[in-house]
N, C-alpha and C positions, 0 to 999 in steps of 0.2 A: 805350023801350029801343032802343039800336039794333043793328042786325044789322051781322055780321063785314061786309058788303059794304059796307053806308051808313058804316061806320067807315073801312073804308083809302078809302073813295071821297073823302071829308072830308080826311082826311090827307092823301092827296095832293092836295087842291087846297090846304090848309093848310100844307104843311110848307115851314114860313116861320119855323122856331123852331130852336132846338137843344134835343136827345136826346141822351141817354150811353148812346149806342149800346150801350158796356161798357164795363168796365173791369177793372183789375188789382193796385188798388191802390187804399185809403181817401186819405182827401184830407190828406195829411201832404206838407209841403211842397211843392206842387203849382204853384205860382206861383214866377217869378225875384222877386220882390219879395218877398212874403210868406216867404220864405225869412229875409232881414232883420230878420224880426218877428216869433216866434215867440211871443209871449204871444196876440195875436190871430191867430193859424192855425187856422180852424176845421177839426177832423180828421176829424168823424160825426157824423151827426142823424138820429136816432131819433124816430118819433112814432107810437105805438100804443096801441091799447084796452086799458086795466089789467086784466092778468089776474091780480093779487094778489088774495085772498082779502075781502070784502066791499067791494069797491071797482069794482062794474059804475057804469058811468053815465061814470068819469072815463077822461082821454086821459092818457098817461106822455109828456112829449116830455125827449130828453136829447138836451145840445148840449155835443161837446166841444171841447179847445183845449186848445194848446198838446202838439207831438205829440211825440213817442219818445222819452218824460222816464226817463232811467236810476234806478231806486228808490234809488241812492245818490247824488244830484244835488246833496248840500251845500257849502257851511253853506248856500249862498244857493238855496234852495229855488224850487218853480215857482209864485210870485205871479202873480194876472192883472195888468191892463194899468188903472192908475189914473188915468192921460190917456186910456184908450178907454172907452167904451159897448161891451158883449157887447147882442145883439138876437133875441129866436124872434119871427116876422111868422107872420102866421094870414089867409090868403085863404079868406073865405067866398062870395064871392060872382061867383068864377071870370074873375075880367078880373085878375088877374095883379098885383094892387093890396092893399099890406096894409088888411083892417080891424082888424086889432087888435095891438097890438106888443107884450111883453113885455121890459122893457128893465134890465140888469143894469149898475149903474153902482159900482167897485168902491173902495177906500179903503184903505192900509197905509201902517200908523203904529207908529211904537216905543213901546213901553211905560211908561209914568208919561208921559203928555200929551206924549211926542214925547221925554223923557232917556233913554231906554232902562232897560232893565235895566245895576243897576252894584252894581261890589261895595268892601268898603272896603280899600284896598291902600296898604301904608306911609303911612298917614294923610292918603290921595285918595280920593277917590268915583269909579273906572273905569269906566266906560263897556264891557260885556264884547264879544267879538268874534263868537260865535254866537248866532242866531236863539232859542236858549232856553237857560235856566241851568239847567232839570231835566226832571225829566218831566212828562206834561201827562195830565189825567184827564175835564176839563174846559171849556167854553167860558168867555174869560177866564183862565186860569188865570195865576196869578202869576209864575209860572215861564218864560211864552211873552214874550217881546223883540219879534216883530217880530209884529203884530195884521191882520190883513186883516177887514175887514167888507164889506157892501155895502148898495144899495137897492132896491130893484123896484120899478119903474113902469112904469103900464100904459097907452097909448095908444090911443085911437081914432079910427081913419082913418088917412090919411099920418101917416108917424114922425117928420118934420120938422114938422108942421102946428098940432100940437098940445102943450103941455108935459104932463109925466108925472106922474098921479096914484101917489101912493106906496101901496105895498102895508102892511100892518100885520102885523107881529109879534104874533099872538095872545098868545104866550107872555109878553110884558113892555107891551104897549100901543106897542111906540115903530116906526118905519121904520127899526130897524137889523137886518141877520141876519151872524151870522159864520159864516165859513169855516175849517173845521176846519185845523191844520198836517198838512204833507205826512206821508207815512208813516216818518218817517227811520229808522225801526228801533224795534226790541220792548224797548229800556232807554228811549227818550224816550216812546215809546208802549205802555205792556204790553200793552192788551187795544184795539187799535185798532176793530174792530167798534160795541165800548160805548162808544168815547169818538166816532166818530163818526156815530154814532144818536141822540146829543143834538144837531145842528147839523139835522138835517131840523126844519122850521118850519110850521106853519099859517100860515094866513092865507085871508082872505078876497078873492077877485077885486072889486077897485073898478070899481060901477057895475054888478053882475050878482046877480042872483037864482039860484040854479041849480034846475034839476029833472031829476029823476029820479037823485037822487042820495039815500040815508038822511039824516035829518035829524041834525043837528048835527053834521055833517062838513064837514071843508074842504078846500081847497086844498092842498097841498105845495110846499116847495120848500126843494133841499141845492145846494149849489154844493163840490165836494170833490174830492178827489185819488180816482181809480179806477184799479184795473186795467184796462191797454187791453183792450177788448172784440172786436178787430177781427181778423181773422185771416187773415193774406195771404202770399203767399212772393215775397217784395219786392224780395228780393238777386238768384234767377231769373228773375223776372219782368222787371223793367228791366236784365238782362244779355241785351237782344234774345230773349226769351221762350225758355231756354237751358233747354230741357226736350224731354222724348221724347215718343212719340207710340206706345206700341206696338203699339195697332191698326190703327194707319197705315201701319206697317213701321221707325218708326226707337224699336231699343232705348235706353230711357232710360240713360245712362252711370252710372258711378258718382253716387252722391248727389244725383242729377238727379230734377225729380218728374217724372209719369208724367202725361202732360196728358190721357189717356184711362184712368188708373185709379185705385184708391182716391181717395173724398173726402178720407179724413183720410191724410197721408204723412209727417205730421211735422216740415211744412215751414212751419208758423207764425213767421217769424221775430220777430215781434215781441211774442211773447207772456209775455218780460219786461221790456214796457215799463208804464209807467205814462201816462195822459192828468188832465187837468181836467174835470171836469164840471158843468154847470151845468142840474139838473133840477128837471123842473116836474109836477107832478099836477096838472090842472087839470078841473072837470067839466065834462062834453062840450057841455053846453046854454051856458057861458059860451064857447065858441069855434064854435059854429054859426053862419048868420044865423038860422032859428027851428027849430023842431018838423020842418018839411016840408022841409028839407033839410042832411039830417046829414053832407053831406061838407062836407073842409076842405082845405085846402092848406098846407104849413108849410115856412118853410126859415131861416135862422140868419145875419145879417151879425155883422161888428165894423166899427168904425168909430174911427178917428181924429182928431185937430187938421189942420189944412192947414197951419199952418203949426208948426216946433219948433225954436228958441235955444238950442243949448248952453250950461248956468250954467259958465263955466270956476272958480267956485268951487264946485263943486258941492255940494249937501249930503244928507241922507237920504232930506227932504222934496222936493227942488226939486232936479233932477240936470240939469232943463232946464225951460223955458216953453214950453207950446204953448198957442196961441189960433187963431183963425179959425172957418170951418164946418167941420163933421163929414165926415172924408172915408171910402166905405169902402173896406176895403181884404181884405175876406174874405166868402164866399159861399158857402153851400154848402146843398142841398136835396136832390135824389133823389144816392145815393153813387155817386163814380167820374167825374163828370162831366170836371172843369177837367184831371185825369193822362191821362185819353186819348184824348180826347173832342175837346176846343179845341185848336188850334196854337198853339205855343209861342209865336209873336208877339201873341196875343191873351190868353194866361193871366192876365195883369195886369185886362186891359177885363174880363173875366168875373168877375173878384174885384169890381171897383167896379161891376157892374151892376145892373140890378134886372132879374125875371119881365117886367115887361112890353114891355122891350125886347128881348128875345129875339131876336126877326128876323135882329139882325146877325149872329146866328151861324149863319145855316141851313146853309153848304155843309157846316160840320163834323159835321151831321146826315144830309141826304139823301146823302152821300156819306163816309161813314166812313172814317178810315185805319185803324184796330185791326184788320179783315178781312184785308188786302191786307198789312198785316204779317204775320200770323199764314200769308195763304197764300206770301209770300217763305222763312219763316224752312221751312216743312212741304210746300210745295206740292208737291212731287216725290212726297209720301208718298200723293197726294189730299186734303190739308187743304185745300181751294178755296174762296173768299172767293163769300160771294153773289154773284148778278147780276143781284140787281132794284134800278135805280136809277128815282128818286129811294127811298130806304127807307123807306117810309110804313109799315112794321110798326115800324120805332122811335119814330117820329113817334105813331101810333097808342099802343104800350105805355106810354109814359114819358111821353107830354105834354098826354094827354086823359084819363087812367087809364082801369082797367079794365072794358070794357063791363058792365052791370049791376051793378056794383061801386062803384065812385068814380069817376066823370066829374062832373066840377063845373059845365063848361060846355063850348062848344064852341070859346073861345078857347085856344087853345097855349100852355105858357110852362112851363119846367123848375121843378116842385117837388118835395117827397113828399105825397102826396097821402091821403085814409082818410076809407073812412065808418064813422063813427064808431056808427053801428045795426048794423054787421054784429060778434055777439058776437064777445068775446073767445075767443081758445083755450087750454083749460088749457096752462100748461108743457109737464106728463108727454104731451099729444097735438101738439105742433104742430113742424111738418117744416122744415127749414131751407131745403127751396126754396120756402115757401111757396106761395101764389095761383100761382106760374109751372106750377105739375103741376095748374093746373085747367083747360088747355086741352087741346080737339082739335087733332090740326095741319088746316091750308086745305087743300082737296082742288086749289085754283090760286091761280096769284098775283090774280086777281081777288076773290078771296074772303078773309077777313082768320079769323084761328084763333077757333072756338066756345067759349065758358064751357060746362064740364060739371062741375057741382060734385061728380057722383059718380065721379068718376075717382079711382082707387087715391091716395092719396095728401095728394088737394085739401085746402090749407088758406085759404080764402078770407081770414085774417086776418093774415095774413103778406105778405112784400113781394111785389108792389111795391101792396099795399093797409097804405098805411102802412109801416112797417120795425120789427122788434124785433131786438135784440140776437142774438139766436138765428137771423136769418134769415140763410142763404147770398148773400151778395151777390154776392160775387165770382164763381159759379161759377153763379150765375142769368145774370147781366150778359155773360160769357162766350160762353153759351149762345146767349142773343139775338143777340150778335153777330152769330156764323155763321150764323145764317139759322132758328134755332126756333120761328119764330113766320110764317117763311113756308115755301112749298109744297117737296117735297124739287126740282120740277125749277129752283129758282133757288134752292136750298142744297143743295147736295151732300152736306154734312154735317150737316145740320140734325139728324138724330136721335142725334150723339154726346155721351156723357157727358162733356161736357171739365169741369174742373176744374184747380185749380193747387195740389191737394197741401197746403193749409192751409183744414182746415173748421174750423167752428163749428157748435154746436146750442144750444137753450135751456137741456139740464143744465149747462152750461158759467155759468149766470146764475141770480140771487137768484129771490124766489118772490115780492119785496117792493119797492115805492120802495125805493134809487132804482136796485134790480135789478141794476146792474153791480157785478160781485166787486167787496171790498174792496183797498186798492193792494197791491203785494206792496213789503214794508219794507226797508229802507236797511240794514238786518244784521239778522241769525236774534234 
């Protein structure tokens, strides 16, 4: 185990990586590029111990895409990307290297073998203009026009190295699973819940055994339209952080949030939007390397063709060609990183990177801009940006994880990280700042903050030990910023409740895979 001192002592000879210091904003359009391409935008990733009801032993990881989808977003609904590979990578063995990929490769085709749905019109066979001609009850359904399916395969070692064993459809014997249609409203969908409870899937992990898991159970996995889960006040926030401070001395203005009060202020803006999701139950013993060491590392790319042809004839099937190697062009593991974290000349290199190159990003670590913003836009108030550089308590929080918690090794590299032996928390108990209320603060900057599990609050199973839906990200991430994690004389503020006025808790989420609300629907 190491101690607070051997840990910042480490850090700082180590902080040779990037940290998200913090942040203010999930990863929705976070890149000038990825702006372009919004089927592969990865938005949040999720990976934590199932705390659904007979299901100890497995890992929940969700990976979304495609971000701030309006529940009315017809006819031409939010299809993933059938020239890209969706990817969740699983580091077991802490050098910053996947061993194991899970690889979602997707498929949409019109209905009767590529004719679509048609109807008979003055004595033609029409070809109709919307995605479906009724409503829909079921997977299949005859009524659905435009069909999305996909495959899963599972990789080990490098994700380029190896080609992908196909996962299996318990449910029919074959490598195919469909994806439910979006939520377009309660006449194409009446009882959305039940029609998309039939699209979660078993399956068995290829090439694993698992244990400690009830017998004759398996795997999961839904890829589906969700209510965004994420809750941030997006519009204030990226209007130069255009909020009050009232313990600092400057009154919050009309409609302004309160950056020192209430969690929750009503300032969710995006809590009518919809996302993608691509979720996995998987049991914890197939994403370990064995018994004796139960942490993991996980984070989510997309990838593309290198090269793509315009068909100037276009058709349903074939709008363009791409071929080449896989390029990627989406990244995302601990949340918040690439919005405020990376300089905007680099948000590109950070989407196509990998963990173990990390390095190149160090300044955007040891030296944070998010602080030194926050003390221009408040400084007058006493909002005062740390003053320990290099910041080896970011480096230590986010890139070696939690001492006696999840530290996988003693190499650095941005993921989300979970050991997977520390139980789960029921819903009805676990705190939206999770693991963050399990420290002491440093009594110096020599000293890096104690694990006290009995501290009012501790939920060691929450972020940054792993992430669940319910966990406060943005208002943990914030926190760290200013200095919570070091001594008050090189954070001034380090013991303020800041927040940005858009919480989250676990009642806000299912009790059940695949746990995030069902989508809110295209009309009542």
């Amino acid at each position: 185990m190491h101690t607070g001192k051997q840990l910042l002592g480490s850090a700082l000879a180590l902080a040779t990586v990037l940290a998200p210091a913090a942040g203010l904003a999930s990863s929705h359009r976070e890149a000038p590029f990825i702006t372009k391409n919004p089927k592969v935008d990865g938005t949040d990733f999720y990976m934590f111990n199932s705390y659904e009801a007979s299901r100890t032993g497995y890992v929940t990881i969700l990976a979304n895409y495609i971000p701030v989808q309006d529940a009315y977003g017809g006819p031409n609904y939010f299809t993933l990307d059938p020239d890209a590979i969706y990817e969740v990578h699983i580091d077991n063995d802490g050098d910053g290297i996947e061993d194991l990929t899970f690889q979602f490769d997707f498929d949409t085709q019109l209905a009767n073998g590529g004719t679509g749905v048609e109807l008979p019109i003055g004595g033609k066979m029409i070809n109709i203009p919307l995605p479906v001609a009724g409503p829909l009850s079921a997977p299949g359904d005859a009524n659905q026009n435009v069909i999305e399916t996909f495959k899963l395969g599972v990789i080990r070692g490098p994700r380029r190295a190896t080609t992908p064993t196909l996962a299996t459809n318990l449910a029919d014997s074959s490598t195919t699973f469909h994806k439910p249609f979006d939520n377009a409203g309660t006449k194409t969908i009446p009882n959305y819940a039940n029609y998309a409870s039939q699209f979660v899937y078993n399956f068995d992990v290829p090439g694993c055994t698992p244990t400690g898991v009830g017998s004759g159970t398996h795997a999961r996995v839904f890829v589906g339209q969700r209510k965004e889960g994420f809750a941030v006040n997006l519009g204030q926030v990226f209007d130069l952080v255009n909020m009050g401070v009232s313990a600092l001395g400057v009154t919050p203005a009309n409609g302004q949030a309160d950056l020192t009060g209430a969690a929750d202020q009503g300032k969710n803006i995006v809590d009518d939007k919809n996302v993608t999701t691509l979720a996995l139950e998987i049991p914890a013993s197939c994403l370990t390397k064995d018994s004796s060491h139960p942490i993991i590392a996980g984070w989510t790319t997309a990838s593309m063709r290198q090269a793509r042809v315009l068909n100037p004839t276009a058709t349903f099937s074939t709008p363009a060609r791409e071929g080449g190697p896989w390029v990627q062009v989406s990244r995302l593991g601990m949340p918040l990183v690439n919005e405020i974290v990376i300089g905007l000349k680099d948000k590109d290199k950070f989407n196509g990177s990998e963990p173990k190159d990390d390095g190149q990003f160090a300044d955007y670590v040891t030296n944070p801009s998010l602080p030194i913003l926050v003390e221009l836009v408040f400084g007058a108030t006493g909002a005062l940006a740390p003053t320990a550089y290099p910041r080896a308590d970011l480096v230590a929080a986010f890139l070696n994880g939690v001492p006696s918690v999840n530290v996988l090794s003693s190499t650095l590299y941005e993921a989300l990280r979970l050991n997977t032996a520390v139980p789960a928390t029921a819903r009805a108990s676990q705190s939206p700042l999770g693991a963050a209320t399990c420290f002491d603060p440093p009594a110096d900057n020599a000293h890096g903050p104690t694990l006290n599990l009995a501290r009012n609050g501790c939920d060691p199973a929450g972020f940054p030990n792993g992430r669940r839906p319910g966990d406060d990200t943005v208002d943990i991430e914030l926190r760290v910023a200013m200095g919570f994690l070091l001594d008050q004389n090189h954070a001034p503020i380090r013991g303020a409740p800041l927040v940005d006025g858009a919480a989250t808790n676990a009642s806000q989420f299912g009790t059940a895979f695949p746990y995030l609300a069902n989508p809110i629907p295209g009309s009542p």
